[in-house]
C-alpha positions as CSV (number, residue, x, y, z in Angstrom):
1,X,-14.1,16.2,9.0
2,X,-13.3,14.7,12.2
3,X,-15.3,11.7,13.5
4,X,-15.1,10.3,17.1
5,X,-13.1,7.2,16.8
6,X,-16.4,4.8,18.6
7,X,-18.3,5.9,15.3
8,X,-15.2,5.1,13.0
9,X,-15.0,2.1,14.7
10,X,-18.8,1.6,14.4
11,X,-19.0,2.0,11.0
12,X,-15.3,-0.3,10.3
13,X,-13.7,2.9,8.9
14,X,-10.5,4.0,9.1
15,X,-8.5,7.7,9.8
16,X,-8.9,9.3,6.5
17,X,-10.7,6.3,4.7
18,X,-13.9,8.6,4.1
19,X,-16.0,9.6,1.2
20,X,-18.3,12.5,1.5
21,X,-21.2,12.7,-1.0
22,X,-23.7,16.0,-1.1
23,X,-27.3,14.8,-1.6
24,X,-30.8,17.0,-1.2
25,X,-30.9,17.8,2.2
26,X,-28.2,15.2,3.5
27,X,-24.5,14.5,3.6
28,X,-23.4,10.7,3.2
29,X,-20.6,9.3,4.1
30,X,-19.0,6.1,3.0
31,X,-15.8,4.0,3.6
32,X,-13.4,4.3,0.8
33,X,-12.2,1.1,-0.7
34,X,-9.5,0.5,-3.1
35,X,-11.1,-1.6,-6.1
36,X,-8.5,-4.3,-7.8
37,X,-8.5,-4.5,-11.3
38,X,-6.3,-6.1,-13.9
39,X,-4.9,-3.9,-16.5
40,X,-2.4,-4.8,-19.6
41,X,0.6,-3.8,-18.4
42,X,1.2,-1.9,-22.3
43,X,-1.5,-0.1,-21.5
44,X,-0.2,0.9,-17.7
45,X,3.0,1.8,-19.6
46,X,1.7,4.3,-22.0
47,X,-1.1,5.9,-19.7
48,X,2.0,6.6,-17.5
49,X,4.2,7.8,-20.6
50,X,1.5,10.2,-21.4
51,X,1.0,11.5,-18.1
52,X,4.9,12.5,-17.6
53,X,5.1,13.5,-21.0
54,X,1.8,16.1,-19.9
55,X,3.6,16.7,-16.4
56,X,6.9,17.9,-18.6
57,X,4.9,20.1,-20.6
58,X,3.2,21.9,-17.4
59,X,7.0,22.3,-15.9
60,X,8.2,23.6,-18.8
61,X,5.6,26.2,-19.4
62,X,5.9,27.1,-16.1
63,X,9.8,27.8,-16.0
64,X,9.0,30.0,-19.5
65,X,6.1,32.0,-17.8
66,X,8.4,32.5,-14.9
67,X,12.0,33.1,-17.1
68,X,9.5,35.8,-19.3
């Protein structure tokens, strides 16, 4: 969606810094903001090991499908 940049401006958001959200009768749009948290970096480490060992497994299923 493209919004005149005086409204961006307006509204203090940025290019591409928009969340849409479809409500009865009425689209809203909000600014997106990153939200810090603090996170054990163990936990960062296996959430990330889990997630490439999952990636790995799509690839690899992949090059099967597509080797026959």
């Amino acid at each position: 969606m493209i919004l005149p940049k005086s409204v961006r401006e307006a509204a203090g958001i940025d290019e591409g810094e928009i969340i849409a959200e479809a409500r009865e009768g009425e689209i809203v749009l909000k600014p997106f903001r990153l939200r810090e948290v603090e996170i054990d970096p163990k936990i960062a480490d296996q959430i990330l090991k889990e997630e490439d060992e999952l990636e790995r497994r799509k690839i690899s299923a992949i090059l099967k499908e597509i080797r026959g």
